[in-house]
N, CA and C atoms as an extended XYZ file, in Angstrom:
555
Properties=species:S:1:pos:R:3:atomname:S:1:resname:S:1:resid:I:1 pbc="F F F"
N       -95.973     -135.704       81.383 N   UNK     1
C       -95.049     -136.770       81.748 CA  UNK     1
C       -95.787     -137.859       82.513 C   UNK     1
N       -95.631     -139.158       82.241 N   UNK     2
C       -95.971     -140.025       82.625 CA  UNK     2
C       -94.881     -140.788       83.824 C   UNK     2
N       -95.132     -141.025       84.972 N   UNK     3
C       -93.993     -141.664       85.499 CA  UNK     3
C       -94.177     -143.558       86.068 C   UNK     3
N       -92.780     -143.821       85.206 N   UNK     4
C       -92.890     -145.694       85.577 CA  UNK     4
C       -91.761     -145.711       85.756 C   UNK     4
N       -91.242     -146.817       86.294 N   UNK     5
C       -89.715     -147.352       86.640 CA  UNK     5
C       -88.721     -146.433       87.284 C   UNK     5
N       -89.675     -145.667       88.206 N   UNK     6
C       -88.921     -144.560       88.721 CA  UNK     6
C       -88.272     -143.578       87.728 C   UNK     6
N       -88.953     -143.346       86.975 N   UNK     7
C       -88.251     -142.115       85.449 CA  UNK     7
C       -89.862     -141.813       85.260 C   UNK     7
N       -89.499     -140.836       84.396 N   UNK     8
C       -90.419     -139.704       83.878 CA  UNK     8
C       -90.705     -140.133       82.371 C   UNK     8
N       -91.299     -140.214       81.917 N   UNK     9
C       -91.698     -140.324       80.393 CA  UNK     9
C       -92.338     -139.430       79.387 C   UNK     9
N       -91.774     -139.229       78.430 N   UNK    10
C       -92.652     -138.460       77.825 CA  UNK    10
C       -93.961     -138.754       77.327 C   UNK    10
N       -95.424     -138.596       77.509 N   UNK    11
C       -96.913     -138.691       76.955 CA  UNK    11
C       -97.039     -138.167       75.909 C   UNK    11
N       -97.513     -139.110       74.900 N   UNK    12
C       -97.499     -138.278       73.366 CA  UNK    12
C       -98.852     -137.459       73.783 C   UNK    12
N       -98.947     -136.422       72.244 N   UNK    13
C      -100.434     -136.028       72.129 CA  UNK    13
C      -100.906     -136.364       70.934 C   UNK    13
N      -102.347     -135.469       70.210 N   UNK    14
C      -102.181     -135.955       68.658 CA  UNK    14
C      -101.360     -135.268       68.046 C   UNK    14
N      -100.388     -134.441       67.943 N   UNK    15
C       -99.515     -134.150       67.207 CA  UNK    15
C       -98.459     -134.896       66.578 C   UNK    15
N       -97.927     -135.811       67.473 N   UNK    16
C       -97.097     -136.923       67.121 CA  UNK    16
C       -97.857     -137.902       66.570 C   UNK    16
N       -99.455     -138.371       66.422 N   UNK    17
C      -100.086     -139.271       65.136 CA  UNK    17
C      -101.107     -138.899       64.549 C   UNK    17
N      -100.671     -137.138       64.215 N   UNK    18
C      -101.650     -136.390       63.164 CA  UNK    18
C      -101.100     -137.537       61.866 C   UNK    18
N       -99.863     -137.499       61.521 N   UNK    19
C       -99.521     -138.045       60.159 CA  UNK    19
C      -100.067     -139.226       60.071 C   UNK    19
N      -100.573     -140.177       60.955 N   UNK    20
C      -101.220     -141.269       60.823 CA  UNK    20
C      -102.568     -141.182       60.706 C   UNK    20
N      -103.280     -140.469       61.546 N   UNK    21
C      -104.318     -140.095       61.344 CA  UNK    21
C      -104.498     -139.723       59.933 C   UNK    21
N      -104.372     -138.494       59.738 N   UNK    22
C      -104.246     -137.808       58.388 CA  UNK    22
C      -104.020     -138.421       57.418 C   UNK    22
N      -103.638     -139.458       57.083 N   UNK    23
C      -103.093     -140.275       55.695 CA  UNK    23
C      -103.488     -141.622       56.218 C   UNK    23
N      -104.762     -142.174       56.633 N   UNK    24
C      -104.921     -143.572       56.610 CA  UNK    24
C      -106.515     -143.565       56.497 C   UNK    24
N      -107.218     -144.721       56.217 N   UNK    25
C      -108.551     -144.547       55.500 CA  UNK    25
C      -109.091     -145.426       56.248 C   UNK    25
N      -110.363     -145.500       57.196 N   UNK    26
C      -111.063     -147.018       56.351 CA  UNK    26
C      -110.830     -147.635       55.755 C   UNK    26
N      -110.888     -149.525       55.761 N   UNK    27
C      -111.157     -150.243       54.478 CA  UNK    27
C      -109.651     -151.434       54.554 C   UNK    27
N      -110.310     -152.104       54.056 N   UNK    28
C      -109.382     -153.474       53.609 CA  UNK    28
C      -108.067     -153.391       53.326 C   UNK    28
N      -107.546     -152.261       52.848 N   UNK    29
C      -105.835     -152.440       52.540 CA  UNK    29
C      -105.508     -151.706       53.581 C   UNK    29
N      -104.079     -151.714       53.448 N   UNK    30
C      -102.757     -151.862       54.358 CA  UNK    30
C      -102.898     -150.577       55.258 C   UNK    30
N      -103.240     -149.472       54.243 N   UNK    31
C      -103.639     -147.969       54.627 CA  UNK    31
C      -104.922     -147.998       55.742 C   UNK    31
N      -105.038     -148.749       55.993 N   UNK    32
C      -106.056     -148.628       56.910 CA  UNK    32
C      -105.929     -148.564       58.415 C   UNK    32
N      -104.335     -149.226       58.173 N   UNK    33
C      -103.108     -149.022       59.822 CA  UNK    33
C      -102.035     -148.237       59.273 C   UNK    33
N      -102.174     -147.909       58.231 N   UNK    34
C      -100.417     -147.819       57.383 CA  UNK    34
C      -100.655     -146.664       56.406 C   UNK    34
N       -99.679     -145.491       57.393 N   UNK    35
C      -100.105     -143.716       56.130 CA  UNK    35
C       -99.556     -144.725       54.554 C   UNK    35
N       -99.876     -144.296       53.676 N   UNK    36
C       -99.118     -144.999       52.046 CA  UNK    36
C       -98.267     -144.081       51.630 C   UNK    36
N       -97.143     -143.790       52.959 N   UNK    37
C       -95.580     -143.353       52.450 CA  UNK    37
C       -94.424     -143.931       52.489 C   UNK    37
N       -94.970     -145.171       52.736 N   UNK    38
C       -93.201     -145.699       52.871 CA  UNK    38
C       -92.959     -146.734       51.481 C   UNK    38
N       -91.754     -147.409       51.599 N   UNK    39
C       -91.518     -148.034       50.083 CA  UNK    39
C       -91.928     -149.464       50.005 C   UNK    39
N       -92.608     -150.092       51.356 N   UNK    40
C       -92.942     -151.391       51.003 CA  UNK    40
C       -93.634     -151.375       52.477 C   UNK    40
N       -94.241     -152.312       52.212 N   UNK    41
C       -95.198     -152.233       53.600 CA  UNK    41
C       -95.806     -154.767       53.115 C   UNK    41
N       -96.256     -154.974       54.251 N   UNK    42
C       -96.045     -156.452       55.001 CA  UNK    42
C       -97.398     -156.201       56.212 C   UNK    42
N       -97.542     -157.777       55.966 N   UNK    43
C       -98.722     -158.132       56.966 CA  UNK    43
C       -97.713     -159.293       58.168 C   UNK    43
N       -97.880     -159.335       59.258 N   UNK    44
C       -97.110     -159.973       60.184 CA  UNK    44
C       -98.683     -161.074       61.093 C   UNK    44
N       -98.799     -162.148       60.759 N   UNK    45
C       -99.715     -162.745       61.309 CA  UNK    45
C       -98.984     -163.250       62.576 C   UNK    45
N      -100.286     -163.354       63.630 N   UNK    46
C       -99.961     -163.401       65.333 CA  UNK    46
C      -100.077     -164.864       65.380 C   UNK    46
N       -98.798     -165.174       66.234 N   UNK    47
C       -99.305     -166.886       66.276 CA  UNK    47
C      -100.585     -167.413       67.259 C   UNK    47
N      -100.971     -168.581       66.876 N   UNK    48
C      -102.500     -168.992       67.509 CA  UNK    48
C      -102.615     -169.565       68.535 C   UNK    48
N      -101.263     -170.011       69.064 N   UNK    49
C      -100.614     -170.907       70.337 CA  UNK    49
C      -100.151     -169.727       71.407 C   UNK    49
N      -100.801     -169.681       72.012 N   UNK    50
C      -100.096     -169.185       73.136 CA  UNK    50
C       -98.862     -168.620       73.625 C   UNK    50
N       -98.227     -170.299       73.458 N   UNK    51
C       -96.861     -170.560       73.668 CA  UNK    51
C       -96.095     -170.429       72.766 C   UNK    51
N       -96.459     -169.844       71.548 N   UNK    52
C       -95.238     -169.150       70.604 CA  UNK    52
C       -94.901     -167.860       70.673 C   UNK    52
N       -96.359     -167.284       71.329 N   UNK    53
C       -96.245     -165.720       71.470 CA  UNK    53
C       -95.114     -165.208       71.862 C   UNK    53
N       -94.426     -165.179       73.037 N   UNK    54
C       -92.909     -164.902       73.467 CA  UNK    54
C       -91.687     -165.227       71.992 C   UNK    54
N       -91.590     -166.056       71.648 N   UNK    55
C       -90.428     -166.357       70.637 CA  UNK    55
C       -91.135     -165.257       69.546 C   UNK    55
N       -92.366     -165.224       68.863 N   UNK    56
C       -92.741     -164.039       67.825 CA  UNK    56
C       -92.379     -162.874       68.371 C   UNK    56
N       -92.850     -162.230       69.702 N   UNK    57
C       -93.034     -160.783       70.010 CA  UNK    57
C       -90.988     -160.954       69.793 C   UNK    57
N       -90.467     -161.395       70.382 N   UNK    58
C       -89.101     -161.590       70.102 CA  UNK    58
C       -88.398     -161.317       69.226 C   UNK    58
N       -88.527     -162.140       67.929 N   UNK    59
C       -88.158     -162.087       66.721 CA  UNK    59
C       -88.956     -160.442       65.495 C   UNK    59
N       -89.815     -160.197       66.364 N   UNK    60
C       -90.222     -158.882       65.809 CA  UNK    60
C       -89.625     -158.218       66.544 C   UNK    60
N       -89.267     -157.802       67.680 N   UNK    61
C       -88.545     -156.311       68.504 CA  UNK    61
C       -87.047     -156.579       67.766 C   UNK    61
N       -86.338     -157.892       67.025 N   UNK    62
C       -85.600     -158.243       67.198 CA  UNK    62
C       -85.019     -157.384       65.691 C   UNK    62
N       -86.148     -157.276       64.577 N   UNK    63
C       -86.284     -157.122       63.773 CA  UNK    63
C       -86.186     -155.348       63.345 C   UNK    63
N       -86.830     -155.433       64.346 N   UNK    64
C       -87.922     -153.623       64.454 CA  UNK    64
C       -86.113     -152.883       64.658 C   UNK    64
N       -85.494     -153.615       65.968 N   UNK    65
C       -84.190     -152.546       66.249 CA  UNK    65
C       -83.048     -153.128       65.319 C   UNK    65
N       -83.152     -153.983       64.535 N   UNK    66
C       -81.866     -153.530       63.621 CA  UNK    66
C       -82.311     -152.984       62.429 C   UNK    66
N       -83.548     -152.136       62.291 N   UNK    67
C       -83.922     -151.562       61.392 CA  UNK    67
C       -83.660     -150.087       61.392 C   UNK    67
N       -83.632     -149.501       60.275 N   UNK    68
C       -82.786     -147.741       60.432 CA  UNK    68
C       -84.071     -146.973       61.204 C   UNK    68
N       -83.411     -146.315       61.470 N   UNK    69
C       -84.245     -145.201       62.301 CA  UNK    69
C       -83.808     -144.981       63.800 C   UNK    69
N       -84.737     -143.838       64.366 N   UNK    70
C       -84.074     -143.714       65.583 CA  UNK    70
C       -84.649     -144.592       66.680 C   UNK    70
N       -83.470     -144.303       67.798 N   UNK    71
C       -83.733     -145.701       69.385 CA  UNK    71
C       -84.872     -145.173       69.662 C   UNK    71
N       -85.003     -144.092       69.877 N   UNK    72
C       -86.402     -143.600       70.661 CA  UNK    72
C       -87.685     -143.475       69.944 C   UNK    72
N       -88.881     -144.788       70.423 N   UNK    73
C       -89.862     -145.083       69.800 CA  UNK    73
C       -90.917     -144.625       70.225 C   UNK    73
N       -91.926     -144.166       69.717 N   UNK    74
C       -93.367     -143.602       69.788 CA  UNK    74
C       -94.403     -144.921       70.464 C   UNK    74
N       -94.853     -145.680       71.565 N   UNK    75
C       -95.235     -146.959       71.830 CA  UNK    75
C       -96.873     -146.320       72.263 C   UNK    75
N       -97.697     -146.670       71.606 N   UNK    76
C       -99.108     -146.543       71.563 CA  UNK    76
C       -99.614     -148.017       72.242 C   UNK    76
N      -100.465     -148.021       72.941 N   UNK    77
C      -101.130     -148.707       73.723 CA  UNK    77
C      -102.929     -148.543       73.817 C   UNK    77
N      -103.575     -149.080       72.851 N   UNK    78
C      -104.860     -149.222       72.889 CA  UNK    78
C      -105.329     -149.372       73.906 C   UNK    78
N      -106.539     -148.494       74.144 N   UNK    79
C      -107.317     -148.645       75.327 CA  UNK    79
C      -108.542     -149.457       75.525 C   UNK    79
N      -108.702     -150.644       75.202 N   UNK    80
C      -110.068     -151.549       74.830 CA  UNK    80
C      -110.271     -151.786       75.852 C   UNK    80
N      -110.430     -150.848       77.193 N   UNK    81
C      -111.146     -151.606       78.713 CA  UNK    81
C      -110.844     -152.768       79.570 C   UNK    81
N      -110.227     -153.468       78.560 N   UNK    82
C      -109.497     -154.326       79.517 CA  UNK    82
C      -107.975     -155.002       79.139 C   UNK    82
N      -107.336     -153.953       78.554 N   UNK    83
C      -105.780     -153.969       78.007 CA  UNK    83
C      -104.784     -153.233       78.896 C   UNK    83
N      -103.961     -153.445       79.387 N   UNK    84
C      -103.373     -152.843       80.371 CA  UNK    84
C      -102.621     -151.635       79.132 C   UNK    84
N      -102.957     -150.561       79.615 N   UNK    85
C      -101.994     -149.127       78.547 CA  UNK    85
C      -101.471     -148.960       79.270 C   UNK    85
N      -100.521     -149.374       80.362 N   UNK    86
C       -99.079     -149.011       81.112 CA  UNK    86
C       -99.359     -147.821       81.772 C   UNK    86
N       -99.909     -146.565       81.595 N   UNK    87
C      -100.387     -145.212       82.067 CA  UNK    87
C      -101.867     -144.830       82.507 C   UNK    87
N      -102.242     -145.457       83.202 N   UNK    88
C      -104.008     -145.532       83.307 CA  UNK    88
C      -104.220     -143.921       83.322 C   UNK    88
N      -103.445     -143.370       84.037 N   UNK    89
C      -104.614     -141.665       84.316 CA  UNK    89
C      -104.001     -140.494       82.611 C   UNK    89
N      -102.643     -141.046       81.573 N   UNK    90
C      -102.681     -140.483       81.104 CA  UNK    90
C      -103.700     -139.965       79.615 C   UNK    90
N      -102.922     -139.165       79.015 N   UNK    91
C      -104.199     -138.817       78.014 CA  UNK    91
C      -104.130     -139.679       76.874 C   UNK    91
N      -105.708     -139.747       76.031 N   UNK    92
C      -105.406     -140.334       75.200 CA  UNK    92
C      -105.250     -139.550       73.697 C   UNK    92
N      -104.935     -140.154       72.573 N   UNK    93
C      -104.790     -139.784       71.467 CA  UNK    93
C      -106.025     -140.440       70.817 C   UNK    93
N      -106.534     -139.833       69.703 N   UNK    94
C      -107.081     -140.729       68.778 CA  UNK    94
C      -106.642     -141.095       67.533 C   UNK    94
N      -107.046     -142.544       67.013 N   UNK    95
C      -106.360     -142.973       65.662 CA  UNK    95
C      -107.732     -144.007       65.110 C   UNK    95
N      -107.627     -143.835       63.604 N   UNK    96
C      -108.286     -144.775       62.711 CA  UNK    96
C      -109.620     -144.573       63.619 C   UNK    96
N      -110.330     -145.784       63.799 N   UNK    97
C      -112.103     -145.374       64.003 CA  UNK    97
C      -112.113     -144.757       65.458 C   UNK    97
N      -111.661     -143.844       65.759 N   UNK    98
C      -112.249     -143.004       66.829 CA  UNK    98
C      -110.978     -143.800       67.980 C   UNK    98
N      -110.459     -144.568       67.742 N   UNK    99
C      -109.910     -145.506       69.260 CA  UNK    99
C      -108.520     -144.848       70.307 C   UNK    99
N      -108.932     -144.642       71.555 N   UNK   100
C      -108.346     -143.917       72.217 CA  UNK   100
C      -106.897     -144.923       72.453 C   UNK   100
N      -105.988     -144.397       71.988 N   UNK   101
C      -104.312     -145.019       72.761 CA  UNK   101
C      -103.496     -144.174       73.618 C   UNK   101
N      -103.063     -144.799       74.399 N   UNK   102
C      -102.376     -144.003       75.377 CA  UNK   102
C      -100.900     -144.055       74.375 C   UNK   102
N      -100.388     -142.806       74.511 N   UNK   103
C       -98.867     -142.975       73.900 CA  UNK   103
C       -97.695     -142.488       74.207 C   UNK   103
N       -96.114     -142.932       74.078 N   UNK   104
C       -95.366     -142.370       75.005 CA  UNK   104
C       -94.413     -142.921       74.549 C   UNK   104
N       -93.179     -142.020       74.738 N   UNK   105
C       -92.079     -142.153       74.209 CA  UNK   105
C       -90.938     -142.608       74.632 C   UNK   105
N       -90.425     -143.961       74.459 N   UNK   106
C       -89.295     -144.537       75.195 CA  UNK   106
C       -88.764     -145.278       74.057 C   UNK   106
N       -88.607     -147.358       74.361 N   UNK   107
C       -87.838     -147.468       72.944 CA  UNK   107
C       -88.249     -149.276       73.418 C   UNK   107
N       -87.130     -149.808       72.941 N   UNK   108
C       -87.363     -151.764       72.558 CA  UNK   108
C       -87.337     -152.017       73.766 C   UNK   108
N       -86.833     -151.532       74.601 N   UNK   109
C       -87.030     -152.821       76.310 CA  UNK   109
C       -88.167     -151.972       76.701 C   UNK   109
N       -88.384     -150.892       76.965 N   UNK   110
C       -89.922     -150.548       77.277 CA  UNK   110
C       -90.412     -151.358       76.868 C   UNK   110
N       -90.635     -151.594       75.449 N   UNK   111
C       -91.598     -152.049       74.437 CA  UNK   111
C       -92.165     -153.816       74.665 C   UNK   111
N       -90.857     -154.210       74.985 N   UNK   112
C       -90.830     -155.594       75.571 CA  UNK   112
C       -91.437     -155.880       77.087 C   UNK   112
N       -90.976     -155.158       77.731 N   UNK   113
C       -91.317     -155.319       79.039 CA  UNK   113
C       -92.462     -154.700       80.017 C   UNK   113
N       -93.223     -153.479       79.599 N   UNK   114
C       -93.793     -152.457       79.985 CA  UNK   114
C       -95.552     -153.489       80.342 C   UNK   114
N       -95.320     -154.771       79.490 N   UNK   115
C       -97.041     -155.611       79.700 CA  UNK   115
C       -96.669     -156.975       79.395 C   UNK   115
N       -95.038     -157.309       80.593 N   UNK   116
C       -94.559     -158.332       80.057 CA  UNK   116
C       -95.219     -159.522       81.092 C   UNK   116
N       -96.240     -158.805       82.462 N   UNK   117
C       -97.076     -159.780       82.797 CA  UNK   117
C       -98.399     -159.539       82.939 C   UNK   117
N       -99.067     -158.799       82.395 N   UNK   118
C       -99.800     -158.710       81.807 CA  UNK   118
C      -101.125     -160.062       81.454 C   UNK   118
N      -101.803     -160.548       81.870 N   UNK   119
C      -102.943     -161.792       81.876 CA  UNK   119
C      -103.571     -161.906       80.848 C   UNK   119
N      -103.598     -160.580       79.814 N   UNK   120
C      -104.581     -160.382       79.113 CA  UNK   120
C      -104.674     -159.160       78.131 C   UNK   120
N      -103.832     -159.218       77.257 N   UNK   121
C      -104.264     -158.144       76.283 CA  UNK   121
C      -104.807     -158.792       74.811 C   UNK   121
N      -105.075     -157.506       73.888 N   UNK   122
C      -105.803     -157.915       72.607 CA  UNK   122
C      -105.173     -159.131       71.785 C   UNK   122
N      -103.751     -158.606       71.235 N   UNK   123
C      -102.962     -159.080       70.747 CA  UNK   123
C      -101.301     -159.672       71.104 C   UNK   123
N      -100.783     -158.956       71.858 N   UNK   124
C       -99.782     -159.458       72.317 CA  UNK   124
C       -99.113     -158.604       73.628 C   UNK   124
N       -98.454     -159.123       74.061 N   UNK   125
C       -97.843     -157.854       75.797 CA  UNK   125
C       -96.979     -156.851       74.445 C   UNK   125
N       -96.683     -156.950       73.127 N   UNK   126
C       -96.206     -155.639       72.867 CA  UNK   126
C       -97.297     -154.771       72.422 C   UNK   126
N       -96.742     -153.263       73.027 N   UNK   127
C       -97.474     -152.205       72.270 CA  UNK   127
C       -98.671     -152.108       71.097 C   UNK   127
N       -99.598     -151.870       70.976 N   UNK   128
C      -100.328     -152.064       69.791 CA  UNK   128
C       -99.970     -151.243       68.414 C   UNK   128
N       -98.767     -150.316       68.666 N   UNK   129
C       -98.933     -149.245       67.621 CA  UNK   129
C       -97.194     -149.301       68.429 C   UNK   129
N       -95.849     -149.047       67.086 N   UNK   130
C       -94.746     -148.708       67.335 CA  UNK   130
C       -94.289     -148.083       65.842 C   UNK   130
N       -93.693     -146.682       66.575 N   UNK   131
C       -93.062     -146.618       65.634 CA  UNK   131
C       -91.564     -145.694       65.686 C   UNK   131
N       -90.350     -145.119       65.507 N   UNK   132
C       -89.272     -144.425       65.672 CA  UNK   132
C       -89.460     -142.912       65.486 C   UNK   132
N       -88.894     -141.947       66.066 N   UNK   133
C       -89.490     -140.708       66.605 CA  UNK   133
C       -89.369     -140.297       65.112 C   UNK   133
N       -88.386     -140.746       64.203 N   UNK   134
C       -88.520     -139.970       62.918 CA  UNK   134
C       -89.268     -140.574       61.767 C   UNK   134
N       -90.123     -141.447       62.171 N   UNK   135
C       -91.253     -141.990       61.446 CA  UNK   135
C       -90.655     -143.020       60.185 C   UNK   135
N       -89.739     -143.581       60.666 N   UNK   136
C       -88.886     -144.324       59.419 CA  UNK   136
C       -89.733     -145.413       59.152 C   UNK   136
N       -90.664     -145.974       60.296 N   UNK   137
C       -91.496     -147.653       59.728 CA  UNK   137
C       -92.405     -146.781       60.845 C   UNK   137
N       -93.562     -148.009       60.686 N   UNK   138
C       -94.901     -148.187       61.464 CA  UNK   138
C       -95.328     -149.434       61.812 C   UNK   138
N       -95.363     -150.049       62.501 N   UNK   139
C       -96.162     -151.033       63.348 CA  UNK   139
C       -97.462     -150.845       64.040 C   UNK   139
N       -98.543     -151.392       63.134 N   UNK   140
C       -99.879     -151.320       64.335 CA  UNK   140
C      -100.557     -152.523       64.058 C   UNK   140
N      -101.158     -153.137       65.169 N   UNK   141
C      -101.922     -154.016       65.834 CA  UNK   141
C      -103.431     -153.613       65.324 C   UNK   141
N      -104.706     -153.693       64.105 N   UNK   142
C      -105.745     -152.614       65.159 CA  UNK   142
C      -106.339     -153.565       65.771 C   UNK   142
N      -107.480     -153.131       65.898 N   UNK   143
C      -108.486     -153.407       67.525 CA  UNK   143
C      -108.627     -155.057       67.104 C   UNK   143
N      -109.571     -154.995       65.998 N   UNK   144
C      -110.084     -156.132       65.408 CA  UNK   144
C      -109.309     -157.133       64.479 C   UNK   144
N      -108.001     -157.300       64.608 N   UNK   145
C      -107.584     -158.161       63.459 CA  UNK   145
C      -106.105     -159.283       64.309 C   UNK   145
N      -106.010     -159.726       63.432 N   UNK   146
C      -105.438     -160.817       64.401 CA  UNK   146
C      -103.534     -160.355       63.967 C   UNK   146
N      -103.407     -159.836       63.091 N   UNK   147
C      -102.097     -159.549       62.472 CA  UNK   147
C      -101.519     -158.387       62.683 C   UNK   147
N      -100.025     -158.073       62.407 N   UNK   148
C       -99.238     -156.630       62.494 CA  UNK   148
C       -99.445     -156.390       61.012 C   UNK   148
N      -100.049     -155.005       60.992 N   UNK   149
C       -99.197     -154.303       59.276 CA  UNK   149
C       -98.228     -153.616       59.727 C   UNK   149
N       -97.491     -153.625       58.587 N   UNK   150
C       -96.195     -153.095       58.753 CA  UNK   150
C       -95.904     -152.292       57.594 C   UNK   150
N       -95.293     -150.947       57.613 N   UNK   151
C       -94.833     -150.051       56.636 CA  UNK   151
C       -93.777     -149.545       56.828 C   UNK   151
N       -92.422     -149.310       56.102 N   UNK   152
C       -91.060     -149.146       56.337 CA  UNK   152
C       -89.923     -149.009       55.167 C   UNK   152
N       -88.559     -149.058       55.155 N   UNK   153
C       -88.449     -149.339       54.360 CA  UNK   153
C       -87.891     -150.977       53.280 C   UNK   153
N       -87.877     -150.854       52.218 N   UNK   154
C       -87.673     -152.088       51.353 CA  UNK   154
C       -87.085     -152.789       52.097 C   UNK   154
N       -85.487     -152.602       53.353 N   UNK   155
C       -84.538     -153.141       54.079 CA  UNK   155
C       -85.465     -154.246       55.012 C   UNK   155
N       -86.196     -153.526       55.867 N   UNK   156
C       -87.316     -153.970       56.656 CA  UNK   156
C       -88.387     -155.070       56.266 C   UNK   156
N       -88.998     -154.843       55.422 N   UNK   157
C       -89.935     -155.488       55.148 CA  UNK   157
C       -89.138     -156.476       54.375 C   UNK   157
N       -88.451     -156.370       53.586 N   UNK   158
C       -87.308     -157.901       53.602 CA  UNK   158
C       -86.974     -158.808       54.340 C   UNK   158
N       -86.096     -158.078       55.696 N   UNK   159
C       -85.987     -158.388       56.493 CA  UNK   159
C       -87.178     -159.560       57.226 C   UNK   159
N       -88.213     -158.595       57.321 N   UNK   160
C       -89.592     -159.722       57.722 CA  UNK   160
C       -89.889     -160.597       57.021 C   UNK   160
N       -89.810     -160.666       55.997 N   UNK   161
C       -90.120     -162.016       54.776 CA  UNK   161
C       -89.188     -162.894       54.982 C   UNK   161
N       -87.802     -162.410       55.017 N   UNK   162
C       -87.163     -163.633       54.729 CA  UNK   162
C       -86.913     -164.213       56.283 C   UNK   162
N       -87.404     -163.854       57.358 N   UNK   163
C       -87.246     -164.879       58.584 CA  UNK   163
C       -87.977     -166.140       58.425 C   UNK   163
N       -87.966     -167.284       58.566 N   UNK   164
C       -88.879     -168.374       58.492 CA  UNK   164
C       -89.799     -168.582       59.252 C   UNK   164
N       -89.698     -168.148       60.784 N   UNK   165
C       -90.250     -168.041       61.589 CA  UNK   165
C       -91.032     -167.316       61.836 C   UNK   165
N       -91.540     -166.629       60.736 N   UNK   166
C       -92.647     -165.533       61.095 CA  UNK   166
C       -93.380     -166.029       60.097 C   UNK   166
N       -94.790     -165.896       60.022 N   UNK   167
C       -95.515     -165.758       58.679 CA  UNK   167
C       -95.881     -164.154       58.273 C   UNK   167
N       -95.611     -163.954       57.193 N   UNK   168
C       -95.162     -162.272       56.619 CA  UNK   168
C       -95.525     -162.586       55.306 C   UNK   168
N       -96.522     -161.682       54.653 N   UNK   169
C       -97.004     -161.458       53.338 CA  UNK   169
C       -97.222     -160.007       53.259 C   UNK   169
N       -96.217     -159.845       52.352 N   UNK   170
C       -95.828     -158.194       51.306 CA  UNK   170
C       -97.070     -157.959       50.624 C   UNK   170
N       -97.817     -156.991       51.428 N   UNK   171
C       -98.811     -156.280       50.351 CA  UNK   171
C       -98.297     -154.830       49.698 C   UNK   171
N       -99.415     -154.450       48.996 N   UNK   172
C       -99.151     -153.578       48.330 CA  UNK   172
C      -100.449     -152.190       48.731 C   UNK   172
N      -100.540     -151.494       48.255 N   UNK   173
C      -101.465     -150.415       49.029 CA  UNK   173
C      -102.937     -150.207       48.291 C   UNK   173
N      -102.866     -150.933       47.185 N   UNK   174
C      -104.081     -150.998       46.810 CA  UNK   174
C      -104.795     -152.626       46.790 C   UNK   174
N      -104.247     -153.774       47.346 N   UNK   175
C      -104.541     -154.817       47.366 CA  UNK   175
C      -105.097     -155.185       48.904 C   UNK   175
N      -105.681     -155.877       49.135 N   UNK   176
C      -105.760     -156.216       50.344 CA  UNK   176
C      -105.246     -156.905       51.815 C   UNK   176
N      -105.507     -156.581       52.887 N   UNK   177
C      -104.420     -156.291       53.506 CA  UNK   177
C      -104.661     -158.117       54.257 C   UNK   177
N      -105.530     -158.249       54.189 N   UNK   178
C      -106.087     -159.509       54.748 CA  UNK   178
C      -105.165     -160.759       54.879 C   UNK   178
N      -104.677     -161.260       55.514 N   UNK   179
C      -103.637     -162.302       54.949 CA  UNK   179
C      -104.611     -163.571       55.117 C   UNK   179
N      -104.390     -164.419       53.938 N   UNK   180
C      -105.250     -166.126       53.683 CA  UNK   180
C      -105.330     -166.617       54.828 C   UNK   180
N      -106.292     -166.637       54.866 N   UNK   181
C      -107.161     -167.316       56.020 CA  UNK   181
C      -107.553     -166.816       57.010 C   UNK   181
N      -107.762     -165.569       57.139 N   UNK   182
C      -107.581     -164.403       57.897 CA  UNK   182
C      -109.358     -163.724       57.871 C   UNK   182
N      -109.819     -163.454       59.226 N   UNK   183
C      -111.037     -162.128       58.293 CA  UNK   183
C      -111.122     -161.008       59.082 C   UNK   183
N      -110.603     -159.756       58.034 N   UNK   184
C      -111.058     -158.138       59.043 CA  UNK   184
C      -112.437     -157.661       59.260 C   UNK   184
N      -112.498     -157.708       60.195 N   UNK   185
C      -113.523     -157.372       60.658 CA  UNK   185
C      -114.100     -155.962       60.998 C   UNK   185
């Protein structure tokens, strides 16, 4: 148990992202953040302004909870040395190239608020890795790329396309995950 906000939290281990682990590869497509089980899976590019960041992280939590699955979310927090993971002394998990995340189980206002001042993280004050305790979608950030992949179902990844306000390109699992103008590194 991890304790913040005066409550107790649950600390994932790898048991809760063997299935991610286990079903994601190396390499340029989607599978490379994203097990290739769900029915449609989306690239979510991070805006480049600063000052849009708040209205995006927004319109994605906004997205994420009217999507099926359960309230209580799995919130992974990369440990790149100088990212605040909300739990400094807890344990970490590993995922994709070796990278330690702290992880723990709460839900969308955690998710929002837990690195909402925060000076300095990779990609955004949300979580680097979200997903619902019964694994209905996936959200991850990785270390090196500037975008969310996203895997879920058809409802969801609709959902993300047709907002205007996001830029969102539907890949597929053998194509690349890269979105134009973009480079993984």
């Amino acid at each position: 148990m991890g304790r913040k906000d005066d409550r107790d939290w649950e600390l994932g281990t790898q048991d809760e992202v063997a299935w991610i682990a286990d079903m994601t590869t190396v390499g340029p497509t989607i599978s490379s953040a994203i097990p290739p089980i769900f029915d449609a899976y989306a690239t979510v590019v991070l805006p480049v302004e600063a000052e849009a960041l708040e209205d995006h992280e927004c319109r994605l939590m906004r997205l994420l909870e009217e999507a099926p699955g359960d309230r209580a979310w799995w919130l992974g927090y990369l440990d790149t040395g100088t990212d605040d993971v909300v739990f400094t002394d807890a344990p970490r998990v590993r995922l994709y190239a070796g990278w330690p995340y702290v992880l723990v189980k709460a839900g969308r206002l955690q998710a929002q608020q837990w690195r909402a001042d925060a000076a300095f993280t990779t990609h955004s004050r949300l979580p680097d890795l979200m997903f619902p305790a019964d694994r209905t979608w996936l959200l991850s950030a990785l270390w090196d790329d500037d975008w969310w992949s996203l895997g879920g179902p058809r409802s969801l990844i609709d959902a993300f396309t047709r907002d205007p306000d996001l830029e969102v390109r539907e890949v597929t699992t053998d194509e690349s995950a890269t979105p134009p103008g973009h480079v993984s590194r």
